[in-house]
Structures are given as structure tokens and as C-alpha cells.
GUDO-779252 format. One line per field, with one value per residue (C-alpha): residue number from 1; x, y, z. Coordinates in Angstrom, 2 decimals, always signed. Layout:
<kolnus>
n = (NUM | ...)
px = (X | ...)
py = (Y | ...)
pz = (Z | ...)
</kolnus>
This chain:
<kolnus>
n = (1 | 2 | 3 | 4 | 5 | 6 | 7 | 8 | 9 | 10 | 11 | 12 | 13 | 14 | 15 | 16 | 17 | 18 | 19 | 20 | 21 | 22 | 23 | 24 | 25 | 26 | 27 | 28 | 29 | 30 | 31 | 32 | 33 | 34 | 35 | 36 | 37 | 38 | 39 | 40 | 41 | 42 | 43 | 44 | 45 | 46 | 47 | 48 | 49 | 50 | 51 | 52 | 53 | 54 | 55 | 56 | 57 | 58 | 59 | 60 | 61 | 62 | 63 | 64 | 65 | 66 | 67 | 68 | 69 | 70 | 71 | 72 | 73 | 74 | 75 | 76 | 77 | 78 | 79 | 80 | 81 | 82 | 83 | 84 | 85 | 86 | 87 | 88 | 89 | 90)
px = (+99.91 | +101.93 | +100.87 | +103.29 | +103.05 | +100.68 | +101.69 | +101.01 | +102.28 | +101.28 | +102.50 | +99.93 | +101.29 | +104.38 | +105.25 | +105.33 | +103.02 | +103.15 | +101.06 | +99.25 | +96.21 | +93.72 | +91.58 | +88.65 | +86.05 | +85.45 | +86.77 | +89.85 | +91.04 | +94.28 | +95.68 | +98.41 | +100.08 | +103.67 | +104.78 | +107.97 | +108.09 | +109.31 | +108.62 | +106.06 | +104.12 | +100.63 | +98.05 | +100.07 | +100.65 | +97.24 | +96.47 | +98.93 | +96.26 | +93.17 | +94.72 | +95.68 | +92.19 | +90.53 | +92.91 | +92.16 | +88.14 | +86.94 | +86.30 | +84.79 | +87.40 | +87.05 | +89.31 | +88.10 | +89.73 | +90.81 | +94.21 | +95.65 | +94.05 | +92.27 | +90.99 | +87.94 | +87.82 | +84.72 | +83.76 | +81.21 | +80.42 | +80.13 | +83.81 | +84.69 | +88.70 | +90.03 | +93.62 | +94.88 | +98.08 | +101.34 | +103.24 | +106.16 | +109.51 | +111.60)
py = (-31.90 | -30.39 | -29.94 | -29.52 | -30.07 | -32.83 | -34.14 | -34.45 | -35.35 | -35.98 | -37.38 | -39.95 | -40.58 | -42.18 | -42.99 | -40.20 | -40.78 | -39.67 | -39.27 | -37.87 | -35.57 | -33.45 | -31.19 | -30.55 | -27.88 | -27.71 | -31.61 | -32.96 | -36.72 | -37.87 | -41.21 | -41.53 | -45.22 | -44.50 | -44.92 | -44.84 | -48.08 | -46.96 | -48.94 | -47.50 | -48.31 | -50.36 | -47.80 | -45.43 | -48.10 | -47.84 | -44.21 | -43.80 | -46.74 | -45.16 | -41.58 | -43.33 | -44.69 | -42.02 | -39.66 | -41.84 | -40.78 | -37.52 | -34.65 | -31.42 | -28.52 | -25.20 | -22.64 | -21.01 | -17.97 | -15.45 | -16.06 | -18.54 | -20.29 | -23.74 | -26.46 | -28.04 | -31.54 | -33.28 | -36.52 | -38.40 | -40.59 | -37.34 | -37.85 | -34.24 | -32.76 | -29.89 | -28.76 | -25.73 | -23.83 | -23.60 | -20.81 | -21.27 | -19.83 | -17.30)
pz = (+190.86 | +188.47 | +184.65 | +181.65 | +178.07 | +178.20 | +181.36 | +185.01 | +187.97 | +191.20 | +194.72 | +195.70 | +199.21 | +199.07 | +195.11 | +192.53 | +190.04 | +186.43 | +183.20 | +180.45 | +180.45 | +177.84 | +178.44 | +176.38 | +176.88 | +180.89 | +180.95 | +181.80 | +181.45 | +183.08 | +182.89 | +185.55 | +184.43 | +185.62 | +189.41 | +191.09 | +193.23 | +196.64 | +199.82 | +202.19 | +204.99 | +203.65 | +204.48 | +202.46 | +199.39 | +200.00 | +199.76 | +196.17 | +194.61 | +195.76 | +194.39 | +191.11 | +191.12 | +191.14 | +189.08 | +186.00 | +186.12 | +183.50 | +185.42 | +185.30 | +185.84 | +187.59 | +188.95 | +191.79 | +193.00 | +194.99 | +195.57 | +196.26 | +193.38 | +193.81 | +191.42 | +191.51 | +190.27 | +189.99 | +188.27 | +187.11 | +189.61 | +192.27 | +193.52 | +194.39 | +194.84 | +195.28 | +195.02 | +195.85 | +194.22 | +195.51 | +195.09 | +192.34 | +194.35 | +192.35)
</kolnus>
């Protein structure tokens, strides 16, 4: 996932998806309602739906360190994720 500005994206499996997102306190809410429409395989349609799905919860945030950072993404219902950094090339 990437965040800028307000926004967020995210490759879900096969489409890239894209968004909005706030963060407030420890919380953050994304709503990921735009997808690029490319044709994949069904379990990985599949896969970008479920992702979506579960992208447009409220979560609790945390950063977890040492290097290389990670992000700790857990929501309401119990759905735990956890994403770690990639390192930006120079």
C-alpha cells in the first residue's frame, strides 16, 4: 500500500485498487472504491474483492519496528494484517 495526501493505494491481486483514507487518533478508515478492471484468473478476481472487502473496515494502527518497519492493521471484527515496508529506491 502506498499512502499520499489523503490517498491510498494498494494491489489487491490482480487490479490496482485506489482510494481515500483518514486517520484519526490510533484509527484509520480507508475506503478503496476505484479499481482498474484487468482480466485475471477467478481465484484472483477473487482475492482483489476479498482485499477490497476488508480494506474498507476501521482499524486500529500500529507501527512496529525494528527495521524494516511493519504495520499492524487490526479491525473491529478481529481481522488482523500486517504489512511490512518496502524500501523506497534512490
Amino acid at each position: 500500500m502506498t499512502f499520499s495526501g489523503g490517498n491510498v493505494s494498494a494491489q489487491g491481486g490482480c487490479n490496482q485498487l485506489s482510494g481515500s483514507y483518514v486517520i484519526s487518533g490510533k484509527r484509520l478508515e480507508m475506503t478503496l472504491n476505484i479499481a482498474t478492471r484487468m482480466s485475471c484468473s477467478d481465484d484472483r478476481n477473487l482475492a482483489d474483492r476479498r482485499f477490497s472487502e476488508l480494506m474498507s473496515q476501521s482499524f486500529k494502527v500500529e507501527l512496529l519496528q525494528p527495521q524494516p518497519y511493519r504495520m499492524r492493521l487490526t479491525s473491529e471484527s478481529g481481522d488482523v494484517l500486517v504489512f511490512q515496508a518496502k524500501p523506497i529506491p534512490l
